[in-house]
N, C-alpha and C positions, 0 to 999 in steps of 0.2 A: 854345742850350739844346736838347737832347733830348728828347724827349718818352717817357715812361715808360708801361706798360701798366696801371700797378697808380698811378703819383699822376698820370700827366698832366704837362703843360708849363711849367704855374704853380704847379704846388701844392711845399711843401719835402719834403724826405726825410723818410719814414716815423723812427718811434726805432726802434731796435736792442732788438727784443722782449728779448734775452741779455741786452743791457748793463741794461734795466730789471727785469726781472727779478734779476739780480746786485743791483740798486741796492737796490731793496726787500730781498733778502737780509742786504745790509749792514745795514737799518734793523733786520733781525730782531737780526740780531747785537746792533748798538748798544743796543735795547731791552730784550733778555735779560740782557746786562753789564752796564747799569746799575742794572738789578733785583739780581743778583747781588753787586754789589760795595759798590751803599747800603747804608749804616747799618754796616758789617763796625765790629767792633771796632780798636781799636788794636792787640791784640795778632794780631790775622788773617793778616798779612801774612808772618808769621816761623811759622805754624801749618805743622808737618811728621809727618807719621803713620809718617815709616819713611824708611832710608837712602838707600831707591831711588826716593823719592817726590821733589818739585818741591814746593817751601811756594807760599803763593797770587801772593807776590811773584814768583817765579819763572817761575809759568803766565804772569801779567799781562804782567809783561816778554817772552817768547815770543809772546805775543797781540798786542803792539807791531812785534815783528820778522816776525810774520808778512803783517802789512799792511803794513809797508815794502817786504818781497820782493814782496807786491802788486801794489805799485804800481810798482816797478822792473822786473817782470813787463811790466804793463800799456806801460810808458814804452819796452820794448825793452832796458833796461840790467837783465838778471836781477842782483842780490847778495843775499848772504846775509848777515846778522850776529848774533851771537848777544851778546846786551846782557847788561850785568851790571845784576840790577834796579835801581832808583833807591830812592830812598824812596818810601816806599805813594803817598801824594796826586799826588805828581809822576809815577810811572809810572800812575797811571789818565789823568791826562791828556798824557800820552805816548798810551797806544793809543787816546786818542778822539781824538787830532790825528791819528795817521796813518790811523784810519779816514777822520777827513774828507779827509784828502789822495788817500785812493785814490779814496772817493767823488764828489768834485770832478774828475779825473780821467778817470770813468764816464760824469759830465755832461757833461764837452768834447764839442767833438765831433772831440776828437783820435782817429787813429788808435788802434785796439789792437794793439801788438805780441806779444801771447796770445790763444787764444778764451776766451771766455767761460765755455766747458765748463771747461777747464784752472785758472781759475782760482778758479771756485767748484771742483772738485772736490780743488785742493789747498790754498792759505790757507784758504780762507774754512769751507770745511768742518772744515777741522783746528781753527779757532777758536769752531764752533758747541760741538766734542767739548771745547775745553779750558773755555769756560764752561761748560758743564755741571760738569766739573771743580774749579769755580771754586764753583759751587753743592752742589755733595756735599762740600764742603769746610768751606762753612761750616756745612752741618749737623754735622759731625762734631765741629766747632770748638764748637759748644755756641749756634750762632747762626744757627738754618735761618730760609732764607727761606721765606715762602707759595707752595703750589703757585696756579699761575693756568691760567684755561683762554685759552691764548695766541692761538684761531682768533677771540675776540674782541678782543683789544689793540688799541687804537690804534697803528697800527706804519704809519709813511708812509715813503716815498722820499724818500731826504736828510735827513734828522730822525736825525744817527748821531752825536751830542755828548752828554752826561750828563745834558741835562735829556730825560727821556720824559716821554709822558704818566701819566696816574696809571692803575696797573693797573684793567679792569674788573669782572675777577669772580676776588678770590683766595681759597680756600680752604686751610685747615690739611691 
């Protein structure tokens, strides 16, 4: 073994400040998706405001393909695919499995075959923009959510599955 400047001879490798950082990111995601996507109506899913718009089913399913290319990203094997939505219940958990897939992923302590910059500044960013999407949507739908002050949520590393915690401080 080596001996290192910064742990020493016996100590493990430091985590990848990026990969945890990203991870937490993802929990942001997960957190804010699931706020935005509880309680939607039945009819939410097929809600479209204009020809050139995407209905919510549409973003959702994007939001799935976006963390597939994620993580095929992360794996070295880049693809792309562009999914024809499912039905509403089934594509929400569609993009919480492929969140956990990428975030499971994050946790290895596999190789990354992309930085960390690369891929929060393309999936994951593009998926913060489509939730919000996802949330002015169902205002418009006749079914807004509460605004919340997000710098206090409970939002942990690896907690990116549909059950979050219960908002702390939401506001009209």
């Amino acid at each position: 073994m080596t001996a290192s400047p910064i742990t020493g001879p016996t100590a493990t490798a430091l985590p990848d400040p990026g990969r945890q950082l990203l991870r937490h990111t993802l929990a942001t995601v997960a957190y804010r998706a699931a706020k935005a996507l509880r309680g939607a109506p039945d009819r939410f899913a097929t809600f479209h405001i204009g020809d050139k718009t995407r209905t919510p089913a549409q973003i959702l399913a994007h939001l799935g393909d976006l963390f597939d290319w994620a993580l095929s990203i992360a794996q070295g094997k880049q693809a792309w695919k562009d999914s024809t939505p499912l039905p509403w219940n089934a594509e929400i958990d569609r993009f919480f499995a492929a969140i956990q897939k990428f975030d499971d992923c994050l946790a290895s302590s596999e190789p990354l075959h992309g930085s960390t910059e690369g891929l929060f500044q393309g999936p994951v960013a593009d998926a913060l923009n489509h939730i919000g999407q996802i949330a002015m949507l169902r205002r418009l739908a006749g079914s807004p959510i509460l605004g919340e002050n997000y710098l206090k949520s409970d939002i942990v590393a690896g907690r990116v599955g549909p059950d979050q915690s219960a908002p702390h401080r939401e506001f009209a």
